[in-house]
C-alpha positions in Angstrom: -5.3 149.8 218.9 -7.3 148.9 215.4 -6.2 151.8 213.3 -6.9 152.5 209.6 -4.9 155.1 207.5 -6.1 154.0 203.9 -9.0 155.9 201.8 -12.7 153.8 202.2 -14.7 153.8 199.5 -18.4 152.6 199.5 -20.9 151.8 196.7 -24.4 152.1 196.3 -26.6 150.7 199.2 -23.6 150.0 201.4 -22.3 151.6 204.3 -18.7 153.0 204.6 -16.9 153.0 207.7 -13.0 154.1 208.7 -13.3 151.1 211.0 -16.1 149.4 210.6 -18.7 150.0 207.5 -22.4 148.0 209.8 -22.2 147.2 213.6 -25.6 145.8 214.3 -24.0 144.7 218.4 -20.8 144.4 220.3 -18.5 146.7 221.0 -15.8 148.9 218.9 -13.2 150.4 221.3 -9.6 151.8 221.3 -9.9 152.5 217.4 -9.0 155.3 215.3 -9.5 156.5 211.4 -7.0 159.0 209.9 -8.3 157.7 206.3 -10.7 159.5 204.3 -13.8 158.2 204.3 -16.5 158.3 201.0 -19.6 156.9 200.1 -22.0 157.2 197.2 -25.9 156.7 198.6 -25.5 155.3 202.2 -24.4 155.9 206.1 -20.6 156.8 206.0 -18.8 157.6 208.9 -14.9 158.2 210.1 -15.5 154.8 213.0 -18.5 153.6 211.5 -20.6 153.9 208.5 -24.2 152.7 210.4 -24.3 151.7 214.6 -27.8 149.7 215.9 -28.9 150.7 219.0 -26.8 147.6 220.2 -23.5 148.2 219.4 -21.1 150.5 221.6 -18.0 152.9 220.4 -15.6 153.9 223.0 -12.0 155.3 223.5 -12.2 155.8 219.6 -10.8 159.1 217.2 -11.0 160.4 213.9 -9.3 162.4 212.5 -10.1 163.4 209.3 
């Protein structure tokens, strides 16, 4: 299981994701986030920052 326990900071015009920050396609599973999670102008998310209609998350938790 991916798991991330560290703060994520993003920028301007990025997105900031526990896991992953952009997932455009494919599939994110069995993952969890326990970091905090910050971003200045963009999509930010505990998982992920920014999902495409393409991309699946399953069997994933965050917790903060």
């Amino acid at each position: 299981m991916a798991t991330n326990i560290g703060e994520i900071t993003g920028s301007n015009f990025h997105y900031a994701g526990g896991i992953v920050g952009y997932a455009d396609f494919g599939l994110i599973r069995s993952c969890a986030n326990a970091g905090i999670v910050d971003g200045a102008i963009n999509s930010v998310g505990g998982i992920a920052g920014e999902v495409g209609r393409d991309a699946i998350i399953e069997h994933c938790i965050n917790t903060n």
